[in-house]
BADREN-607155 format. One record per residue: x, y, z of N, C-alpha, C in turn. Coordinates in steps of 0.05 Angstrom, whole numbers, padded with zeros to 5 digits, always signed. Example, Ala and Ser with C-alpha at 12.3 -4.5 7.8 and 13.67 -1.06 7.14 Angstrom:
// residues 2
+00264-00114+00156+00246-00090+00156+00264-00066+00156+00257-00045+00142+00273-00021+00143+00258+00001+00157
This chain:
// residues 394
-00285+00325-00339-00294+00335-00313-00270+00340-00295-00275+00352-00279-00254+00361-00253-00264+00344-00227-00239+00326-00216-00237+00310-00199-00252+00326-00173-00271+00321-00162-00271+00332-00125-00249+00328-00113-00250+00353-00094-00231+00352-00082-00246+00347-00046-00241+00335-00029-00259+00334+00002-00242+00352+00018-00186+00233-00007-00174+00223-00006-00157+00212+00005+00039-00061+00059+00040-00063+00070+00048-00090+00071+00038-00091+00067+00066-00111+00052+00087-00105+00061+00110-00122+00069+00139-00122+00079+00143-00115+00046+00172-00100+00028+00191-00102+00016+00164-00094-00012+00146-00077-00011+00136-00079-00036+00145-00063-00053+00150-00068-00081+00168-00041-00096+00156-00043-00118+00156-00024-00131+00139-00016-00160+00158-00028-00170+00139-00028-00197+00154-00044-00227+00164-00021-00255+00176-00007-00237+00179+00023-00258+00204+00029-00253+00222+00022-00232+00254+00028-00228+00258+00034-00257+00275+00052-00262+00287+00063-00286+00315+00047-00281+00323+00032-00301+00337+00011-00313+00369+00022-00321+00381+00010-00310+00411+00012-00315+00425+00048-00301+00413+00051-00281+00417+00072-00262+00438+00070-00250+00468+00081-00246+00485+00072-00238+00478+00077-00211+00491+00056-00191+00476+00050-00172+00505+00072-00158+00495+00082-00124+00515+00096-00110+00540+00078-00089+00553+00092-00081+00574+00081-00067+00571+00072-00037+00579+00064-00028+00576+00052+00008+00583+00071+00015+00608+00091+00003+00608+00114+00019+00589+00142+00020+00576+00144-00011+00550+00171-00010+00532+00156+00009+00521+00135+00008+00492+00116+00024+00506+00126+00058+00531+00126+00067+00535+00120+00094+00533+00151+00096+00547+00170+00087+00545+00196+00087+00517+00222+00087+00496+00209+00069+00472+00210+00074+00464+00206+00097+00464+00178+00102+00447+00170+00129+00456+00195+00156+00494+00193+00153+00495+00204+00176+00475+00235+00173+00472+00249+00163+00457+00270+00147+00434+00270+00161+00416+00247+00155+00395+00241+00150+00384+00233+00180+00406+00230+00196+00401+00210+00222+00382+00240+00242+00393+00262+00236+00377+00287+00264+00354+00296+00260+00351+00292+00227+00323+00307+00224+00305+00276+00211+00309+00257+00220+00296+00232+00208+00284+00236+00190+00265+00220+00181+00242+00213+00156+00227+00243+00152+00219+00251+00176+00210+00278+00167+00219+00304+00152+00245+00297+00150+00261+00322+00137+00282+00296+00110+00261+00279+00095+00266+00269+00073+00264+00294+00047+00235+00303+00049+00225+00315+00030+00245+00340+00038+00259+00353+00053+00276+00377+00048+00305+00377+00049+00318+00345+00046+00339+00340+00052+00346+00327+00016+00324+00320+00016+00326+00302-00007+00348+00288-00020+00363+00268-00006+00391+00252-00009+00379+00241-00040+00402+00252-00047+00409+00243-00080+00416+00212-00075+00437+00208-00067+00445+00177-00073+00423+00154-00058+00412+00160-00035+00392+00144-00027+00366+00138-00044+00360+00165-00059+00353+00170-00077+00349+00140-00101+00371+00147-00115+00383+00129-00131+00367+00107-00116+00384+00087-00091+00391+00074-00089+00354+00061-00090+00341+00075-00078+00309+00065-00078+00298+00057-00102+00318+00074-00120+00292+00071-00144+00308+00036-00159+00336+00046-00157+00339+00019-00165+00345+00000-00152+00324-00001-00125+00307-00024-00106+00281-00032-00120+00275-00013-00134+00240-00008-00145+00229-00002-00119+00234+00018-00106+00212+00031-00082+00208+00052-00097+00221+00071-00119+00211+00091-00125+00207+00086-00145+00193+00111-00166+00188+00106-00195+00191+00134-00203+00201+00157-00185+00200+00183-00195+00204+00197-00174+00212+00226-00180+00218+00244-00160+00192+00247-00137+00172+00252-00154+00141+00247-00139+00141+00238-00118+00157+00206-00113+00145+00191-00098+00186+00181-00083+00197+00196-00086+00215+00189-00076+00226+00184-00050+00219+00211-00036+00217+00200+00001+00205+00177+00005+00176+00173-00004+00170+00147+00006+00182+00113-00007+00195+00131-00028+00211+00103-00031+00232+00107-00020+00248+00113-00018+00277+00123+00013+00268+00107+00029+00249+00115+00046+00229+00115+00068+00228+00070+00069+00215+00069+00050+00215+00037+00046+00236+00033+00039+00253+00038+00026+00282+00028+00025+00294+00021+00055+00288+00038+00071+00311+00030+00097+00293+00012+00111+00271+00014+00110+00252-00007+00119+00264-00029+00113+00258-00030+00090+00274-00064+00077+00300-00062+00093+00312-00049+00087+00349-00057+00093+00343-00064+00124+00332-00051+00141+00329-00051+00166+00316-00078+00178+00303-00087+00162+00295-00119+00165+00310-00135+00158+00325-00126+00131+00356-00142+00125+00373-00151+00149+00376-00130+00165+00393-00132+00181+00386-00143+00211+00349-00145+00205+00345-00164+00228+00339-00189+00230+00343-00191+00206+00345-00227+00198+00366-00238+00193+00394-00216+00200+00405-00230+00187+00435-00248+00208+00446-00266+00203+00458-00288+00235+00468-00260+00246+00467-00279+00267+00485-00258+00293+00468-00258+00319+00481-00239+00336+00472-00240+00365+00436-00237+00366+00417-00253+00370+00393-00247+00374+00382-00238+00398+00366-00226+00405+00352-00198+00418+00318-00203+00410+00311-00194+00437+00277-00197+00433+00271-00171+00415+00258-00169+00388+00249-00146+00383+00223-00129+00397+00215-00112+00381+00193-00098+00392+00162-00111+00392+00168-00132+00372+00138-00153+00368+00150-00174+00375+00165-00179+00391+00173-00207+00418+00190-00218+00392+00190-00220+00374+00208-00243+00366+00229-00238+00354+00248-00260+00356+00275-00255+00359+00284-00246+00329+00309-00220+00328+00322-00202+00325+00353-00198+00325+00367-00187+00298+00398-00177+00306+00400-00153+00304+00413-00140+00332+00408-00122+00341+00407-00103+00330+00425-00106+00303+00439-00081+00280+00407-00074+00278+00392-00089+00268+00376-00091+00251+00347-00067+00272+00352-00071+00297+00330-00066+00313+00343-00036+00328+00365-00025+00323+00377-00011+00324+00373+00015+00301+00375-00005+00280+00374+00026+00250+00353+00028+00254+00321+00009+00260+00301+00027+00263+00296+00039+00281+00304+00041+00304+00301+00062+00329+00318+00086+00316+00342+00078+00302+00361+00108+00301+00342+00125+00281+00329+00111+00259+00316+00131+00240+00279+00128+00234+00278+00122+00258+00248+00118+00266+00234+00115+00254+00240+00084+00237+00219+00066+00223+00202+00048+00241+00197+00045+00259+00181+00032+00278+00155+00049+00278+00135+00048+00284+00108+00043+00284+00108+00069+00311+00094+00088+00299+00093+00115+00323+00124+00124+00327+00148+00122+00305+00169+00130+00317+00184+00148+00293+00163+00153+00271+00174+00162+00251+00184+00193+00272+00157+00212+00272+00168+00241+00288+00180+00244+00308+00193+00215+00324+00208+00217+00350+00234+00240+00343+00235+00256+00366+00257+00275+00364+00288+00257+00364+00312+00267+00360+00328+00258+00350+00347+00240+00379+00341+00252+00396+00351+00247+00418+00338+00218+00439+00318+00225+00428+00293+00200+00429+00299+00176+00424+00304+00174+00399+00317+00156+00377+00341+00146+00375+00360+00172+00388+00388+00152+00394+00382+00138+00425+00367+00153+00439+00367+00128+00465+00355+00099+00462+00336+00105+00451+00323+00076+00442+00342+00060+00433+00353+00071+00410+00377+00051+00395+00397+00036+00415+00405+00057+00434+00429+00060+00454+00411+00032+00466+00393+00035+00477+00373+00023+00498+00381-00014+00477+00383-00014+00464+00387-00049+00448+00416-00055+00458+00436-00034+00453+00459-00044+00467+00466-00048+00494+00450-00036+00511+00445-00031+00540+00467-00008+00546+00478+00010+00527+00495+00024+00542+00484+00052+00532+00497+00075+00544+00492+00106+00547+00489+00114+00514+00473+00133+00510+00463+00141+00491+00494+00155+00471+00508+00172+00493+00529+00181+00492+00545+00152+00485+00555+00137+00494+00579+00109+00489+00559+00103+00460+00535+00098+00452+00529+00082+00438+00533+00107+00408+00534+00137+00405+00546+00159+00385+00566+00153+00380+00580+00150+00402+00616+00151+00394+00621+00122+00386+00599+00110+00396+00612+00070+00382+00588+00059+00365+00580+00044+00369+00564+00035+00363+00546+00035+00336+00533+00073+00340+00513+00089+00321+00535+00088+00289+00560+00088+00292+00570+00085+00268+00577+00053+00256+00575+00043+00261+00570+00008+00257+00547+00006+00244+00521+00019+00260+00493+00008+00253+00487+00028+00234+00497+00054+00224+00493+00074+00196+00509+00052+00171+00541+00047+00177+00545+00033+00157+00538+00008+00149+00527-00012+00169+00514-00032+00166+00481-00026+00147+00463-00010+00153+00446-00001+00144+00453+00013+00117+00473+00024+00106+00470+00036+00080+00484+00005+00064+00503-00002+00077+00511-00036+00065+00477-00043+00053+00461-00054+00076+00443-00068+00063+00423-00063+00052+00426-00033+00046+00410-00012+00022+00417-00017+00000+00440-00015-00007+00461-00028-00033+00462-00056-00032+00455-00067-00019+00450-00100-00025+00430-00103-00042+00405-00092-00027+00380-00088-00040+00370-00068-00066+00393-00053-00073+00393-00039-00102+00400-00056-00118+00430-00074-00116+00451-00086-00131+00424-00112-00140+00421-00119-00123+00400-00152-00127+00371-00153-00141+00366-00119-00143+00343-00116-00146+00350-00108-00184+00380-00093-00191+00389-00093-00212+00393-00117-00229+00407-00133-00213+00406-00161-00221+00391-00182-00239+00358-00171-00224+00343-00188-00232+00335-00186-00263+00331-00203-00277+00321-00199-00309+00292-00178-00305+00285-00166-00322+00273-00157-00329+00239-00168-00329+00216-00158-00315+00197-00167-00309+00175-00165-00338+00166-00178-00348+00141-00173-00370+00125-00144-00360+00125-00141-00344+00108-00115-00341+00126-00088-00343+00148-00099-00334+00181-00076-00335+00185-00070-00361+00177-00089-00382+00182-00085-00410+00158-00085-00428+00139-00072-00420+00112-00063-00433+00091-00086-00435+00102-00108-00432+00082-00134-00444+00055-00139-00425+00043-00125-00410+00022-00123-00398-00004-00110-00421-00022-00135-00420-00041-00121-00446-00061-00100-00437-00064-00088-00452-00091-00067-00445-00113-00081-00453-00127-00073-00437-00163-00079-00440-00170-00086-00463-00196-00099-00467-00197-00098-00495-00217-00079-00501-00210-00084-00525-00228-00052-00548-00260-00063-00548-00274-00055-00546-00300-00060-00547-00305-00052-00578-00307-00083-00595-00316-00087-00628-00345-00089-00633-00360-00091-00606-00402-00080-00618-00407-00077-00602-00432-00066-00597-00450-00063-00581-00449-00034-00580-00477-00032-00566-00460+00005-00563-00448+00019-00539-00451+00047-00551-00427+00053-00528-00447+00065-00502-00441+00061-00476-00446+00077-00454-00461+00114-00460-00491+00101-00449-00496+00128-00445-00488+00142-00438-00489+00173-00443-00480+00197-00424-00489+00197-00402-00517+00196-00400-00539+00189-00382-00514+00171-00356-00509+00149-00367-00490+00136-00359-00471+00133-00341-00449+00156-00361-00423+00156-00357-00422+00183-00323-00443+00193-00333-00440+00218-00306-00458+00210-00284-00456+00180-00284-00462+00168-00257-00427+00158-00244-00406+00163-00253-00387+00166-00243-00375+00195-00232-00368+00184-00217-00354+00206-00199-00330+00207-00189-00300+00220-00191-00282+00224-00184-00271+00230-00158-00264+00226-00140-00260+00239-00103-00229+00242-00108-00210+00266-00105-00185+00272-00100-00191+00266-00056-00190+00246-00055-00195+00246-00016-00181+00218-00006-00189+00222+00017-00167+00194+00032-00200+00169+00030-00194+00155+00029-00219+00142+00029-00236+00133+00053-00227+00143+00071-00251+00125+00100-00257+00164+00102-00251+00186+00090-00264+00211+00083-00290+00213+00082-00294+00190+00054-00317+00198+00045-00337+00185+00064-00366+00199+00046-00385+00200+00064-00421+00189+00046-00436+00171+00054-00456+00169+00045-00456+00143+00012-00437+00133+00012-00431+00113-00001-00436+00089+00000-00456+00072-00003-00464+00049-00002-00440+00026+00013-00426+00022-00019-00394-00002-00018-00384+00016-00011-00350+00008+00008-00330+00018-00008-00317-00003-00018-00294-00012-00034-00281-00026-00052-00250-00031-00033-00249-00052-00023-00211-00050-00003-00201-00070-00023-00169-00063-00026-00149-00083-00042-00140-00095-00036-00146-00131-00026-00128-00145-00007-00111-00172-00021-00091-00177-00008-00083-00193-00019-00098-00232-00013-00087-00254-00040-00104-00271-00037-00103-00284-00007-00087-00273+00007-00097-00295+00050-00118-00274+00058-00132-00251+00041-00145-00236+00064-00124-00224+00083-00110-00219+00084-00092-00200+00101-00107-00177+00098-00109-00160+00116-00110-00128+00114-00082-00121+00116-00073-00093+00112-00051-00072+00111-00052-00069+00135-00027-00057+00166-00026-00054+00189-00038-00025+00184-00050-00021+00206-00067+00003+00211-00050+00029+00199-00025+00029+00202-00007+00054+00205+00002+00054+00179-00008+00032+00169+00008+00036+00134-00008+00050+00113-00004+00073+00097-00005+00094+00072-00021+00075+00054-00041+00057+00060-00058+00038+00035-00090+00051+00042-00097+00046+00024-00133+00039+00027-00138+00015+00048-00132-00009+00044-00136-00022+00058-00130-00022+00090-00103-00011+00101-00094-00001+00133-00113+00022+00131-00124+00043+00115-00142+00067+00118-00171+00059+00130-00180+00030+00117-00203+00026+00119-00198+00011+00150-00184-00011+00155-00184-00027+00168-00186-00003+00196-00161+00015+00192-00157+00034+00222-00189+00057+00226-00204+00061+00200-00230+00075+00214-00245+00060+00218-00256+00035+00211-00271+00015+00215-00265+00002+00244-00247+00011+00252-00242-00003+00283-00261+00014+00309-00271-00003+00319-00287+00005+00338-00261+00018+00361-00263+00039+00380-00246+00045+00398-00258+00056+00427-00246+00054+00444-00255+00059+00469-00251+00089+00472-00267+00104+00503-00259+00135+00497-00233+00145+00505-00213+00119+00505-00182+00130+00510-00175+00127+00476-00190+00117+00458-00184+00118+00430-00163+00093+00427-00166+00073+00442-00158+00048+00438-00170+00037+00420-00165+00011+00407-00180-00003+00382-00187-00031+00409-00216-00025+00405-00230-00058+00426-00234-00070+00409-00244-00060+00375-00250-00092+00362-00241-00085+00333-00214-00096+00320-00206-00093+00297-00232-00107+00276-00249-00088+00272-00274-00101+00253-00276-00124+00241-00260-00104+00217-00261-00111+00188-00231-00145+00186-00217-00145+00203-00198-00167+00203-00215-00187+00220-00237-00186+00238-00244-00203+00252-00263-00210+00238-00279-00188+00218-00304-00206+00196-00293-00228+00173-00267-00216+00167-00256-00231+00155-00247-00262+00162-00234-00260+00178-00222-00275+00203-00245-00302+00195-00263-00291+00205-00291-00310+00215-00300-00320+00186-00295-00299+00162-00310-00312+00129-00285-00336+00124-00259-00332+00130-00241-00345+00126-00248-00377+00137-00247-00376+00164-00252-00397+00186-00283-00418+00166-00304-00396+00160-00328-00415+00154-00329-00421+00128-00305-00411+00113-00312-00424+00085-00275-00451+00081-00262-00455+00102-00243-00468+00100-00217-00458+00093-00213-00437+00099-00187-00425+00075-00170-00413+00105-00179-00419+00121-00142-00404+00147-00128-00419+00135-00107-00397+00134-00077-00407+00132-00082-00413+00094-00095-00414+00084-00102-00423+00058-00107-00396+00042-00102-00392+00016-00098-00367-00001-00131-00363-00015-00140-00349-00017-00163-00357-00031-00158-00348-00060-00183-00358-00090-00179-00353-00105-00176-00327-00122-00165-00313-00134-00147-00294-00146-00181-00276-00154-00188-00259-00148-00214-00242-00154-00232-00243-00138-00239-00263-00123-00254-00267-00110-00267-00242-00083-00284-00236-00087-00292-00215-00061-00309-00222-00034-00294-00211-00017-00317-00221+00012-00324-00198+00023-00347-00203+00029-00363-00171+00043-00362-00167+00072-00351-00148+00087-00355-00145+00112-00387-00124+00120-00389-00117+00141-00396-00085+00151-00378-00077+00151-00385-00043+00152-00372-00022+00159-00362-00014+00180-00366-00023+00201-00352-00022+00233-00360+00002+00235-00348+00023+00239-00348+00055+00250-00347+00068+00229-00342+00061+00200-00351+00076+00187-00391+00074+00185-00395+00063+00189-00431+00061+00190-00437+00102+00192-00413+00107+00222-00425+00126+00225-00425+00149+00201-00410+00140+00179-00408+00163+00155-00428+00163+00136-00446+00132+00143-00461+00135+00111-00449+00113+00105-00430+00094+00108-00409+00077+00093-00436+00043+00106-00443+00027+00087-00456+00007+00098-00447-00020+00087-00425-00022+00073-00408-00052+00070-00388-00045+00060-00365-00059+00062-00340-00063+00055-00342-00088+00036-00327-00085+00015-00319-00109+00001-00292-00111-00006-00282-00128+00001-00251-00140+00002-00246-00153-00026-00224-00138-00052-00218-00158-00064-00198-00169-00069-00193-00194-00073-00166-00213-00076-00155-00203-00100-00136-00183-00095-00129-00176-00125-00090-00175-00122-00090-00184-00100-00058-00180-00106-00043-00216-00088-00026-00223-00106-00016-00243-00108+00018-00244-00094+00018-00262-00065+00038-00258-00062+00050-00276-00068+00085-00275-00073+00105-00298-00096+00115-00300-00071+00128-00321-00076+00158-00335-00063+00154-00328-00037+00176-00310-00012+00165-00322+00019+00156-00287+00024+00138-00280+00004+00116-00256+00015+00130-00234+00008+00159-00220-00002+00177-00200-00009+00161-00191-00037+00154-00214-00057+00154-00195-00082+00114-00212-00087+00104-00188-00097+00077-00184-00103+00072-00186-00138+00049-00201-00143+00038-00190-00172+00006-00190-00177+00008-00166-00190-00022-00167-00202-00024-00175-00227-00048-00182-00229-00053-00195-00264-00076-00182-00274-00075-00159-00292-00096-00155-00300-00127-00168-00299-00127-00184-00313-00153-00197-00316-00156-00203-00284-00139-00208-00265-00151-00207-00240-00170-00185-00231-00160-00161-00240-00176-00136-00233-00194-00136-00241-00200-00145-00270-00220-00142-00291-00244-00164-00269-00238-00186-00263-00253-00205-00247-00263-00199-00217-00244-00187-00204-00255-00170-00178-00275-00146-00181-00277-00134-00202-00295-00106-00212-00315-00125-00205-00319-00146-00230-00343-00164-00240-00363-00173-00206-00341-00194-00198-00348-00199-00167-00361-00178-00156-00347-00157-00152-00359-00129-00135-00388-00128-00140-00397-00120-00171-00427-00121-00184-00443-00135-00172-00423-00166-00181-00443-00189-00175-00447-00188-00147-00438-00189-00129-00442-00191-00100-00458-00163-00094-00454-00139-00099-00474-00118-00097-00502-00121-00097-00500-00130-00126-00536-00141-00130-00547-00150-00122-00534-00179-00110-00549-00199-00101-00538-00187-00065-00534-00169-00062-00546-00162-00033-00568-00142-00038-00567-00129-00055-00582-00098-00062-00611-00093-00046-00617-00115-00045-00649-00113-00045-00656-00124-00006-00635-00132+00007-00630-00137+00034-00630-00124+00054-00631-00093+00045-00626-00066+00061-00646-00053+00045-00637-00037+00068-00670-00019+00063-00656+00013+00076-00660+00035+00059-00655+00032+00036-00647+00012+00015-00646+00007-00006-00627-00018-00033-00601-00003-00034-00582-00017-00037-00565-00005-00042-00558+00004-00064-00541+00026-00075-00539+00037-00102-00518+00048-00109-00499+00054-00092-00468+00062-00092-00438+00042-00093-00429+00045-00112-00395+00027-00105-00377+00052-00102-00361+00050-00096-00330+00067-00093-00307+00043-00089-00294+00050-00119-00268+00040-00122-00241+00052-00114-00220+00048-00103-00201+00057-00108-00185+00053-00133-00148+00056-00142-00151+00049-00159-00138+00021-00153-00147-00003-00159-00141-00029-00149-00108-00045-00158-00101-00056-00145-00068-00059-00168-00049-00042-00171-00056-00021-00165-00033-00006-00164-00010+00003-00141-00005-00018-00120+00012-00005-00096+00030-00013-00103+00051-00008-00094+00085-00017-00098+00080-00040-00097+00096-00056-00119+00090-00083-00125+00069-00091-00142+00058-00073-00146+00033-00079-00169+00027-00075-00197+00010-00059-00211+00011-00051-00236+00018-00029-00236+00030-00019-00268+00038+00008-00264+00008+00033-00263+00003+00041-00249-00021+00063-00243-00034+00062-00270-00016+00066-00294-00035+00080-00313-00049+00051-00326-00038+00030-00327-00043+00002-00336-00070+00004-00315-00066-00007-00285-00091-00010-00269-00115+00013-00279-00108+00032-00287-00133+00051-00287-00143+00046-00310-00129+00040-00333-00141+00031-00355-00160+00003-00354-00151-00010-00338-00168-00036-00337-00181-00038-00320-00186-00018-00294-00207-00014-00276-00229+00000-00293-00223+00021-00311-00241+00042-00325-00255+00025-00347-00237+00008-00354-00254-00017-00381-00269-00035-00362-00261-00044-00336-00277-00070-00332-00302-00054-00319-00304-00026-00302-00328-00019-00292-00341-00004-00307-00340+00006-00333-00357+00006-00358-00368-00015-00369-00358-00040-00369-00371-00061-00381-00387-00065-00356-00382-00059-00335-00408-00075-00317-00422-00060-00317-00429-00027-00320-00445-00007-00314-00467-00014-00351-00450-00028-00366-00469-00028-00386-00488-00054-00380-00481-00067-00364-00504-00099-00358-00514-00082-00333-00509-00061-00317-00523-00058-00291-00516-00024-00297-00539-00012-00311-00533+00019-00307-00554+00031-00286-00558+00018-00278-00574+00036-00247-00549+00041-00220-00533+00034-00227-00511+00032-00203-00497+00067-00203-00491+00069-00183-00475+00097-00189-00442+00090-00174-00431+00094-00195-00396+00094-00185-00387+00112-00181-00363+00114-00162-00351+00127-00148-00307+00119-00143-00295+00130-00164-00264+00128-00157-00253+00144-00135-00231+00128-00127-00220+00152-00108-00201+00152-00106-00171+00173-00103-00150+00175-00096-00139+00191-00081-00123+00185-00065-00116+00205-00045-00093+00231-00060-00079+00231-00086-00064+00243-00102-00078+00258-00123-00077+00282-00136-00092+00291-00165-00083+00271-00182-00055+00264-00191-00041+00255-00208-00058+00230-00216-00062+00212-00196-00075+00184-00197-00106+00195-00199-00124+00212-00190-00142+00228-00197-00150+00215-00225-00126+00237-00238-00131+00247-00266-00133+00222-00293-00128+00200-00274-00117+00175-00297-00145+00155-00296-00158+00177-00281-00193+00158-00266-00213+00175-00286-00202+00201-00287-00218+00217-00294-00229+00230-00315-00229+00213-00342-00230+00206-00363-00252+00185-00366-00261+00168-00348-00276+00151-00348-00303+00167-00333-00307+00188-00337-00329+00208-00325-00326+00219-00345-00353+00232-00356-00360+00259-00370-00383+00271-00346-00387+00270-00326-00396+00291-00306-00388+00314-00312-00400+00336-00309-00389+00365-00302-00366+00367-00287
């Protein structure tokens, strides 16, 4: 079939860096940046710095030309928090807490801060200027070159360390595939073209029972402004005033509250497990629950992420099971899921692994529950197309 067309973590990086990449020099990284500094993030995709380039992928922010600005893009992110954690003169940041200045500086100069990516260039050096307290002009001729070479430094910190590390089981194929189904029979056609493909952003769609969010095990949502399903869902699900302010972050406060009444603040919950919200403002699409699943695992102090297959395979299951046993509570019953593809964000499984084991585990549930109608979604064809095999629809 042919896909429709209508489709956050600090430091998350894919598990696909291509291996033994000779990493670039302090001097191409500083040379870039200066480059890079007039036409910011927005003029990644036509500037396209080769060695920054490099240096992302062997960060693991990238995994291919495809996706390379936005691994750049998260590369300086990281370095840029490098540098605000790291000793030295502290400074209130932009979320009150304390800050070195380098660090709160590279993201004003290349407008990684939150509403500052499109700031014009002039914008951006005052802000920066504005940390040192001096003229936009004193802080070009002094300063702005300190905080470029300091910032490509801790780009190459974060390539070199990220080279370093041994080799991950998933970096070296050992992630199992699904299993083969040895009896029973196979999925009706009848079936199979109760799936449906969406090439769309997901708070898009429209008239969908579930939708399916990817969260990690605290229940965190993604910040509103972040490129996930989960910040997609969380920022249309927000109720807003008619200045288009957010008065009630929904879907973090339903959560908030399932967290609080089953004992788990501050506490991780178990690895699959799903919790159901409302739809907040999506209601007005057709959208009538959200289900949250625990499918991503954060390690050590929250930098590096893992998914585990069989976690996915167990969150599908959950999804079913919790569907049903609401089904009959609403009126209409409900009859729709929409998955994204789960496990797969930087830091997670490699796309084609997650889709293989999302496409095996929601076939096996569509064979114990074939009245259900599914629904995948991606905001890319590419990730589309790795869904879209698990449809024989027209």
């Amino acid at each position: 079939m042919s896909p429709q067309t209508p489709a956050s973590a600090p430091d998350q990086r894919s598990p696909t860096a291509p291996a033994g990449a000779e990493l670039p020099s302090h001097a191409q990284l500083t040379e870039e940046l200066h480059t890079l500094r007039r036409p910011g993030l927005a003029g990644l995709r036509r500037i396209r710095p080769e060695a920054l380039g490099r240096a992302a992928a062997a960060a693991g922010f990238a995994a291919g030309s495809a996706d390379e600005p936005a691994g750049i893009e998260a590369l300086l992110q990281a370095a840029a928090r490098r540098l605000a954690a790291a000793p030295g003169p502290a400074s209130e940041d932009t979320d009150g807490r304390r800050a070195d200045p380098l660090g709160r500086a590279a993201a004003h100069t290349f407008g990684l801060l939150p509403g500052r990516r499109g700031a014009p260039a002039q914008d951006r050096r005052k802000a920066a200027a504005a940390v040192y307290g001096v003229t936009a002009e004193r802080f070009r001729r002094g300063q702005e070159q300190e905080v470029i070479a300091e910032l490509a430094g801790a780009a190459l910190a974060l390539a070199r360390e990220a080279a370093a590390e041994p080799p991950r089981a998933e970096d070296a194929g050992a992630l199992p595939d699904p299993p083969a189904r040895a009896a029973g029979p196979a999925l009706p056609a009848a079936t199979l073209r109760r799936i449906t493909v969406h090439v769309s952003s997901v708070e898009l769609l429209r008239d969908i029972d579930i939708l399916v969010s990817s969260e990690n095990t605290h229940m965190e949502m993604s910040k509103t402004f972040r490129p996930t399903v989960s910040g997609a869902l969380r920022r249309a699900a927000a109720v807003r005033n008619a200045g288009g302010e957010i008065t009630d972050d929904v879907l973090t406060r339903e959560l908030g509250d399932w967290m609080r009444a089953h004992g788990r603040t501050g506490l991780p919950v178990r690895p699959g497990i799903v919790v159901p919200t409302s739809a907040g403002a999506l209601a007005e699409r057709g959208i009538r629950r959200i289900y949250h699943a625990a499918v991503v695992r954060p390690l050590g102090n929250d930098v590096r992420y893992q998914v585990d297959p069989q976690t996915l395979a167990d969150a599908v299951a959950a999804v079913f099971a919790r569907a049903t046993a609401e089904r009959e509570a609403y009126d209409p019953p409900l009859t729709s899921i929409c998955f994204p593809l789960l496990g797969a964000g930087q830091g997670g499984l490699p796309p084609v692994k997650a889709a293989r084991w999302l496409r095996w585990a929601v076939q096996e549930e569509l064979s114990r529950h074939p009245d259900w109608t599914v629904h995948f979604v991606a905001r890319r064809p590419e990730v589309a197309r790795l869904l879209t095999d698990a449809s024989s629809a027209p």
